[in-house]
VEXMIVO-273476 format. One record per residue (C-alpha): x, y, z; residue in one letter; residue number from 1. Coordinates in pm, 1 decimal. Last residue first. Layout:
east:north:up:code:pos
X:Y:Z:a:NUM
...
***
This chain:
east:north:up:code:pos
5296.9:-650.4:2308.9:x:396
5034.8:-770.7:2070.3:x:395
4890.6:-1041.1:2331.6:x:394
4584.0:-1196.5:2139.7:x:393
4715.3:-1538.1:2180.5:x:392
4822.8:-1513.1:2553.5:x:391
4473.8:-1427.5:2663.5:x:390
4300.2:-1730.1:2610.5:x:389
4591.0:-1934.3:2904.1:x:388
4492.4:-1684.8:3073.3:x:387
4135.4:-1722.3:3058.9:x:386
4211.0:-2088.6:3200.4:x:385
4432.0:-2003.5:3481.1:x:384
4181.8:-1711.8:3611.2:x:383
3912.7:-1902.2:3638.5:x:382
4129.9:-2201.7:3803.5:x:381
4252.0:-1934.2:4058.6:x:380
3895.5:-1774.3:4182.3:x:379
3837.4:-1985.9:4451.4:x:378
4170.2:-1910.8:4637.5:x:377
4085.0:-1534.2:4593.9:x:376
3814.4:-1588.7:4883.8:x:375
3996.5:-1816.9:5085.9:x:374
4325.6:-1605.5:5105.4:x:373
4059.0:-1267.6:5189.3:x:372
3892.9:-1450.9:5455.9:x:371
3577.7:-1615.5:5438.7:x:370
3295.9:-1404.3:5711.5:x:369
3005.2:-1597.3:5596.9:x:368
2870.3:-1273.5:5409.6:x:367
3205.0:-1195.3:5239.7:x:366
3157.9:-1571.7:5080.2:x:365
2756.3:-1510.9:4990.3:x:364
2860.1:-1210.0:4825.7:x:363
3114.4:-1364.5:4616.4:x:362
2937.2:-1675.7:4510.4:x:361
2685.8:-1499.0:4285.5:x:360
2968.7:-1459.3:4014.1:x:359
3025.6:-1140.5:3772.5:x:358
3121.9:-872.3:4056.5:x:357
2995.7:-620.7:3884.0:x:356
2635.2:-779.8:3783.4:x:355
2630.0:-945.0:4132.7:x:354
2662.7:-629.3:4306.3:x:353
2394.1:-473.7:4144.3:x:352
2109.2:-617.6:4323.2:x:351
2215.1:-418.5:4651.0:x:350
2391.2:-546.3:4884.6:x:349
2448.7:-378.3:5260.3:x:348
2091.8:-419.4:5262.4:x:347
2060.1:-649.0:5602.7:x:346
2261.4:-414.0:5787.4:x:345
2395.7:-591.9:6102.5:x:344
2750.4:-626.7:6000.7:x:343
2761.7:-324.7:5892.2:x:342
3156.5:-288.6:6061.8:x:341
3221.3:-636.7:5945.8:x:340
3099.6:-577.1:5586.2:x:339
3302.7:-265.1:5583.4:x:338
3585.6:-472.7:5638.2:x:337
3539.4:-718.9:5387.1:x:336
3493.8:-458.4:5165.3:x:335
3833.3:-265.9:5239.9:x:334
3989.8:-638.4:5235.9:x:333
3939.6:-746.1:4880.3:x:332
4227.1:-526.5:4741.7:x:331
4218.5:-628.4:4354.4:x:330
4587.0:-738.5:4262.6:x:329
4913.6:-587.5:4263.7:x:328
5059.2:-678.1:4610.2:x:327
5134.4:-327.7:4668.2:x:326
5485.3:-167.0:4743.2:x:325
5564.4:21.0:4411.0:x:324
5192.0:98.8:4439.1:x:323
5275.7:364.1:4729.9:x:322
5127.8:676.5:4589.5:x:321
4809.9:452.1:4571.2:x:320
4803.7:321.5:4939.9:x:319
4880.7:683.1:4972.5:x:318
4531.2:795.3:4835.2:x:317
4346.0:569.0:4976.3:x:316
4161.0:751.6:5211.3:x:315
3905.2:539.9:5451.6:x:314
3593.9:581.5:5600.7:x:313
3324.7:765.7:5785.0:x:312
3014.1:956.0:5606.8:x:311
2887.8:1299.5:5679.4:x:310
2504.1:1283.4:5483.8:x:309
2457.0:1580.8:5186.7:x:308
2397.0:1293.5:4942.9:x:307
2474.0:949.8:5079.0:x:306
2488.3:803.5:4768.8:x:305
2532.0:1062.8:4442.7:x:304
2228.8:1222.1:4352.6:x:303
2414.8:1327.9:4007.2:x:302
2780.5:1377.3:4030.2:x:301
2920.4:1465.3:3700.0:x:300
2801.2:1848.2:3792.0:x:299
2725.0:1865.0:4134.0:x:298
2537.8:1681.0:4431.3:x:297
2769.9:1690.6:4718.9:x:296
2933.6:1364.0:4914.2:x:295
3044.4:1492.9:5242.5:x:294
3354.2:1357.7:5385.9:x:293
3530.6:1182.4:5688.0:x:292
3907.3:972.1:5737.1:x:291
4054.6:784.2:5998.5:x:290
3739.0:572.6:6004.2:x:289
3418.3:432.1:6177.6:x:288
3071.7:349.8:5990.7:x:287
2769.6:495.5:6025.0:x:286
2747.0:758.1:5783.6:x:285
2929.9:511.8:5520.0:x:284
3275.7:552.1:5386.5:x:283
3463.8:465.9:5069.8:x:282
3810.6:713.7:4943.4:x:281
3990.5:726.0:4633.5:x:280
3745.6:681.3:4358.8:x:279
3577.5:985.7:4403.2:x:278
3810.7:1262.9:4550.2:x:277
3642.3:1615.7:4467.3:x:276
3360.6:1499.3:4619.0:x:275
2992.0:1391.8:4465.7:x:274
3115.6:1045.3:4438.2:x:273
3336.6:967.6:4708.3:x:272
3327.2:575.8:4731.1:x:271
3026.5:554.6:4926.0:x:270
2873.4:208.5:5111.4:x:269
2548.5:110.0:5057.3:x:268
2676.0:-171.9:4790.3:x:267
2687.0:-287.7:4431.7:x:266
2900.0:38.5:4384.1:x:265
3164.0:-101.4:4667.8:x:264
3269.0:-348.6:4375.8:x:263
3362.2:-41.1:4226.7:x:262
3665.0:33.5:4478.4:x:261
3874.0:-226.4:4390.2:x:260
3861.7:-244.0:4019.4:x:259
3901.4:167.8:4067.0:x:258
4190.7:240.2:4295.4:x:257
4443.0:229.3:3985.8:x:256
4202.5:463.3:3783.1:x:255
4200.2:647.8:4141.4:x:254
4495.0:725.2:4190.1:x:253
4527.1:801.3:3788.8:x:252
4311.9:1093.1:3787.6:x:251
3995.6:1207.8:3779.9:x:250
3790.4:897.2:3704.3:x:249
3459.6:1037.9:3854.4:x:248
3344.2:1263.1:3520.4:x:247
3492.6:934.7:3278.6:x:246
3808.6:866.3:3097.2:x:245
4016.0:1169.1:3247.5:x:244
4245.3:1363.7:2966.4:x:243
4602.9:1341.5:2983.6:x:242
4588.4:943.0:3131.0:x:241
4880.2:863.8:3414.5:x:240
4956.6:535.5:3301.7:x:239
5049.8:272.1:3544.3:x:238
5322.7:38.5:3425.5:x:237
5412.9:-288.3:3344.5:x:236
5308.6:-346.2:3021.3:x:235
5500.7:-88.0:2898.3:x:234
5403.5:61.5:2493.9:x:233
5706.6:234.9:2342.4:x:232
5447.2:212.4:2000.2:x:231
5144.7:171.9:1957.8:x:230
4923.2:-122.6:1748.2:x:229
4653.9:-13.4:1486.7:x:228
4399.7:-286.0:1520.7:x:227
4247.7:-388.5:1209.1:x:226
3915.8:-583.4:1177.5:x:225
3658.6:-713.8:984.3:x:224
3405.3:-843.3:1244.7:x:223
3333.9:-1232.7:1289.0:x:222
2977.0:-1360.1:1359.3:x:221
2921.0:-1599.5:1636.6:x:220
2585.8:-1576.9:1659.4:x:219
2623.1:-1275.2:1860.3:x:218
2996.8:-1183.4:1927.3:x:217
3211.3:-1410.7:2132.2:x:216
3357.6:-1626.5:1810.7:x:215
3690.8:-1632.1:2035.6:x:214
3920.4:-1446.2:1774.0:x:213
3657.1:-1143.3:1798.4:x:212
3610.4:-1099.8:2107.2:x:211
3996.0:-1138.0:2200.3:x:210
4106.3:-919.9:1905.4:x:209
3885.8:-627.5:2036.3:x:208
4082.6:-723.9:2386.9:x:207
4423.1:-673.2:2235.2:x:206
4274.5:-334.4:2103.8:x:205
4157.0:-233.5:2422.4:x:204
4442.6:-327.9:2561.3:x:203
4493.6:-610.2:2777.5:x:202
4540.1:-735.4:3165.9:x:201
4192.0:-883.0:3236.5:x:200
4081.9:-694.1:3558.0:x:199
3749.6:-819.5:3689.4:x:198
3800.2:-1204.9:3527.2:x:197
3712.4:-1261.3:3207.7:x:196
3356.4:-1472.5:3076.7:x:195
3255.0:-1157.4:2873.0:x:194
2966.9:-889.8:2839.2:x:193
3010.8:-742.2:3183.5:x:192
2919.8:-406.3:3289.2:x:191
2653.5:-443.5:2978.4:x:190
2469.3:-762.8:3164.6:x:189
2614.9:-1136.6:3172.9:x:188
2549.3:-1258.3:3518.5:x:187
2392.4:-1591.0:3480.5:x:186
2689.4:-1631.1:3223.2:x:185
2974.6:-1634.1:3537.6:x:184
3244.5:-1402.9:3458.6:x:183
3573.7:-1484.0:3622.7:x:182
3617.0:-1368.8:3950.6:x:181
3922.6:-1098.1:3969.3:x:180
4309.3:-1050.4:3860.7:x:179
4494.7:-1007.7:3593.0:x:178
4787.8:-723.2:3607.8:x:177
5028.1:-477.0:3464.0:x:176
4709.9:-378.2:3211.5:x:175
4589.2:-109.3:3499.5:x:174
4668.2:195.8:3312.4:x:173
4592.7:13.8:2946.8:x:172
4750.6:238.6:2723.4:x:171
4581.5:290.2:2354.9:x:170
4518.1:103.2:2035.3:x:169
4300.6:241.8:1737.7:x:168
4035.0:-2.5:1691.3:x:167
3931.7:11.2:1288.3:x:166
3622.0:-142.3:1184.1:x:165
3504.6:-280.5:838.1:x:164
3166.6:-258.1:760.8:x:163
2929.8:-534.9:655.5:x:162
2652.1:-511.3:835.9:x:161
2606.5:-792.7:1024.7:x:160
3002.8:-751.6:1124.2:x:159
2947.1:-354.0:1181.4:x:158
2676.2:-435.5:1463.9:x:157
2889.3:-651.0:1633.4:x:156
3192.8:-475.5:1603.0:x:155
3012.1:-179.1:1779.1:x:154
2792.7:-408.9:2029.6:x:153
3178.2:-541.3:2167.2:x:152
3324.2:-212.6:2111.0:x:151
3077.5:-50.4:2398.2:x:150
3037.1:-365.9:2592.7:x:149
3463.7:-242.2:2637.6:x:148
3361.7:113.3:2646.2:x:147
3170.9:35.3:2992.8:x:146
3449.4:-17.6:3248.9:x:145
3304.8:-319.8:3446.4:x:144
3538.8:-590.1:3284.3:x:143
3864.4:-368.2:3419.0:x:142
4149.2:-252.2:3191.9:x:141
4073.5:198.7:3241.1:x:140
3956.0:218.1:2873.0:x:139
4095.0:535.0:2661.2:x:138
3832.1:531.9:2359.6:x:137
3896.4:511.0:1957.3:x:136
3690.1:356.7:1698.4:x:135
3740.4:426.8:1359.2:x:134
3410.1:258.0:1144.5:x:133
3407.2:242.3:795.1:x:132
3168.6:270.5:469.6:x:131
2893.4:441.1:690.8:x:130
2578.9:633.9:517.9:x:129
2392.2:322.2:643.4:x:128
2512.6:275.6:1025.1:x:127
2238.8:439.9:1208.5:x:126
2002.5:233.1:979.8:x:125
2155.1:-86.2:1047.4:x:124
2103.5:7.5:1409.9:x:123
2401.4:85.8:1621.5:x:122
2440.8:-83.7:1945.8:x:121
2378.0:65.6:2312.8:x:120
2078.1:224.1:2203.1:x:119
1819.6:197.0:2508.3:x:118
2094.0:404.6:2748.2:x:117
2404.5:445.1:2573.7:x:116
2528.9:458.2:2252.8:x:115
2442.0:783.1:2162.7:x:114
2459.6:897.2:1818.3:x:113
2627.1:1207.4:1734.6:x:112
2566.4:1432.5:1425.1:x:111
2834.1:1658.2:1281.4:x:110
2811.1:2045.6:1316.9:x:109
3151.1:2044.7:1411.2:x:108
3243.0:2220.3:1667.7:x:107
2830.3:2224.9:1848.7:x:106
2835.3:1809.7:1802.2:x:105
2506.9:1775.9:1700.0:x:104
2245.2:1525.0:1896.5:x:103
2177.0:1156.3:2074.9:x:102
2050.5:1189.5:2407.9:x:101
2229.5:1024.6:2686.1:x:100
2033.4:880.1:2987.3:x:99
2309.5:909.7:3322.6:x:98
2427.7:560.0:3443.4:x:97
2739.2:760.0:3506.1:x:96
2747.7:1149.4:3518.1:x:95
2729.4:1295.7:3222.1:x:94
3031.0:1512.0:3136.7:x:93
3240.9:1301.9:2866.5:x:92
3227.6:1522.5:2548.9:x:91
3097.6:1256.8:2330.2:x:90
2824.0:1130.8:2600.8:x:89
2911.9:981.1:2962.7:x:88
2881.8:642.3:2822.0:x:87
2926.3:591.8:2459.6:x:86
2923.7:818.1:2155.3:x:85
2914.8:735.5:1774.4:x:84
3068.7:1036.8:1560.1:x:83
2934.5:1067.2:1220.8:x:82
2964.0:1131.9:866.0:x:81
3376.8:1195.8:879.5:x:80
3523.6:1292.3:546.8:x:79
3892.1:1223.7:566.6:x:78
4049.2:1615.8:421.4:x:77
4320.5:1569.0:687.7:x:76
4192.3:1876.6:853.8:x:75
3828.3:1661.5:895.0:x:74
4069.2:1404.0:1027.7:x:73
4219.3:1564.7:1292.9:x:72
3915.6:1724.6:1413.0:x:71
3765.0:1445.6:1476.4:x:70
4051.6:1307.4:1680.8:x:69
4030.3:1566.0:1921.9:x:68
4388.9:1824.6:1907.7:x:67
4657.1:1759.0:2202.3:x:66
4904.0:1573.0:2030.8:x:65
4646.3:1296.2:2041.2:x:64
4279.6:1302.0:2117.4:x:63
3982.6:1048.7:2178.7:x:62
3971.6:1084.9:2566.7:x:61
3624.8:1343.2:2525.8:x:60
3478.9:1071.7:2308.9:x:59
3495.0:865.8:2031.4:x:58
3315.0:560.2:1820.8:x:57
3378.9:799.5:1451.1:x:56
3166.8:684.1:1121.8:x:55
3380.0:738.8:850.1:x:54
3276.4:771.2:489.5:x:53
3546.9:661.7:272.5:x:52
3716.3:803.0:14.0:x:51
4060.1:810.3:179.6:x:50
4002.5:607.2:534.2:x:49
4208.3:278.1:469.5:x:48
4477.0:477.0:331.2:x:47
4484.3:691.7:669.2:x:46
4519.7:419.8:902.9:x:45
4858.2:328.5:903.7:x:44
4997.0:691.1:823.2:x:43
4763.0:800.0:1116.9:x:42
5013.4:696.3:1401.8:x:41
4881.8:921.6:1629.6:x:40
4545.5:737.4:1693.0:x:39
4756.5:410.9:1794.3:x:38
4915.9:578.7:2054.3:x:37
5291.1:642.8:2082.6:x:36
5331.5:571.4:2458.7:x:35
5524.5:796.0:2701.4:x:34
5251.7:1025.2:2592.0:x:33
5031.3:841.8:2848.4:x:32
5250.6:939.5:3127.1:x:31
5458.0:690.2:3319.9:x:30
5452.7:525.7:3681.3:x:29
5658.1:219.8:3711.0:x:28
5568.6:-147.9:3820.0:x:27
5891.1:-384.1:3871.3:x:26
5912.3:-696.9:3682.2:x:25
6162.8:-568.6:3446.5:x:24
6135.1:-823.9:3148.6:x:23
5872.3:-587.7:2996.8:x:22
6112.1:-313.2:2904.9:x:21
6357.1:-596.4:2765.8:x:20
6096.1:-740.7:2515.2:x:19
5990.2:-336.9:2390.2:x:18
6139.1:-308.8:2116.8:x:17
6127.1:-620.7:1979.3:x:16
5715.0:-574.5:2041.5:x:15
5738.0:-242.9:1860.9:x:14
5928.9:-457.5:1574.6:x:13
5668.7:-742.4:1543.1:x:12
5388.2:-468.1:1576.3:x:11
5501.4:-259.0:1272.4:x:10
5540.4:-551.9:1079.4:x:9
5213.4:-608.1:1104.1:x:8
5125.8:-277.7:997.3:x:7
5303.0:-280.2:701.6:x:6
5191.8:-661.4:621.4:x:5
4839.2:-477.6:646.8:x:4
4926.4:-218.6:397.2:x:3
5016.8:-445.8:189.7:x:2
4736.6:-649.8:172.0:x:1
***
């Protein structure tokens, strides 16, 4: 109980702190380390760890001060069990969609247990030798990012089970912002467990409280958690992340490019996987553009779209640089303007489109040639009433 007051109080004065920082409208460019992340603060979270075994939910982003989590706490003495993996495995370099195997983390010797593919939540049996889990992964802020489903099946699981769970907080590097369709049921999948819009404007560990405040895990039931809040945390601000969240997020252009540019993923048009530039440029073989590339098959890039084909497009790499300038919202018009140029391609969809984009209407309303005003005019009462959810888990 005491320890929880502690950490409570922790939040009421980081949020003091940080009232006038978020008063200034204006969107700023900072480094992750500007933040004190909730993994670095382990005198909150260490007493609730000593004799303990500790499942880990980490990955390749799961580090502070430069050293992996894991590590951390097996030189602390905490007796870690297991590490629990998501998309794009522990040490981040499968490609996405990619089947992850479960295995042995080479450093450690400690087994890993993929959460991806056909075992996307732990079984009861996965989780039996764990008294606690830690979970700690840099999400990008947009309903299509996968570690959110990831927590969501993690509390879950832990709730039936009976196991506490710890979220350790970090940046959000597109949290300045809500924007997006609203999540239509019909549509549920693992890119999108939740009615929010496309960019919901909260933490990871704001969000954890949001699923489980809102009775939004199965049957309702309600995890034990603790989030361990940062510190200097700015709302209003792009984070430049030290280590890249997934193979084709490689740096913070295109984390900011992203909830844009993945709706072209439900589509034949390329955003640069299999170049060194994914997420930061979209082009088709035959459309027209300023700019031209070659996607490559590689490592992180498996069969990407296009392979091997000269495609024409767009760079959007000084749209980025010039954020300060942007209306911050998703940029509907570099799909609408595809769609104009392929007019006359019949498959310019694909079946996956509706899964990212949430709501069935959206294709039909690029299709019948809506403009970009019209489009985001249908999506205002979604947004008004999640927002009016989202104020009551807002730690900062």
């Amino acid at each position: 109980m005491k320890l929880k007051f502690l950490i409570l109080s922790a939040t009421i004065l980081f949020i003091s702190l940080n009232i006038n920082a978020q008063k200034n409208e204006k969107i700023i460019l900072l480094n992750a380390e500007d933040a004190i992340v909730g993994a670095s603060r382990t005198e909150l979270y260490l007493p609730l760890l000593r004799g303990r075994s500790v499942g880990v939910v980490g990955n390749q982003t799961s580090t502070f001060n430069g050293t992996h989590l894991v590590d951390t706490l097996l030189c602390l003495d905490v007796k870690v069990v297991k590490i629990f993996s998501p998309e794009h495995g522990f040490r981040g370099t499968a490609d996405e969609g990619a089947s992850i195997a479960s295995g042995v983390d080479t450093k450690t010797g400690l087994p890993i247990v993929s959460l991806y593919g056909r075992n996307k939540k732990p079984t009861a049996e996965q989780l039996q030798d764990v008294d606690i889990l830690l979970f700690d992964l840099q999400d990008v802020g947009v309903r299509f990012y996968t570690y959110i489903s990831t927590m969501t099946y993690v509390m879950e699981a832990a709730a039936e089970n009976g196991i506490p769970v710890i979220v350790l907080d970090r940046p959000n590097p597109n949290g300045f912002y809500v924007d997006g369709p609203v999540l239509e049921p019909e549509n549920t999948s693992f890119v999108g467990l939740h009615q929010v819009p496309v960019v919901y404007g909260l933490t990871i560990g704001e969000y954890a409280e949001m699923v489980n405040g809102e009775g939004w895990l199965d049957d309702g039931v309600r995890c034990d958690l603790t989030v361990i809040p940062m510190g200097r945390y700015v709302r209003n601000a792009i984070y430049r992340l030290p280590v890249r969240p997934s193979p084709n997020l490689p740096n913070w252009q295109s984390v900011y490019l992203y909830p844009s540019l993945c709706l072209f993923e439900g589509t034949g048009v390329s955003v640069g996987r299999g170049t060194e530039t994914p997420f930061q440029i979209y082009g088709h073989p035959q459309m027209t553009g300023s700019h031209t590339f070659t996607p490559r098959t590689a490592p992180g890039h498996n069969a990407p779209l296009h392979a091997d084909t000269e495609c024409h497009g767009e760079c959007l790499t000084d749209y980025a640089d010039n954020f300060e300038n942007n209306k911050q919202r998703i940029q509907l018009q570099w799909i609408i303007d595809a769609r104009k140029q392929l007019e006359d391609d019949d498959k310019f969809f694909n079946n996956y489109f509706e899964r990212l984009a949430g709501v069935t209407s959206l294709r039909e309303m690029i299709n019948n040639g809506l403009s970009e005003k019209e489009i985001r005019d249908s999506w205002q009462e979604g947004i008004g009433k999640y927002l009016k959810i989202r104020e009551k888990y807002l730690i900062y």
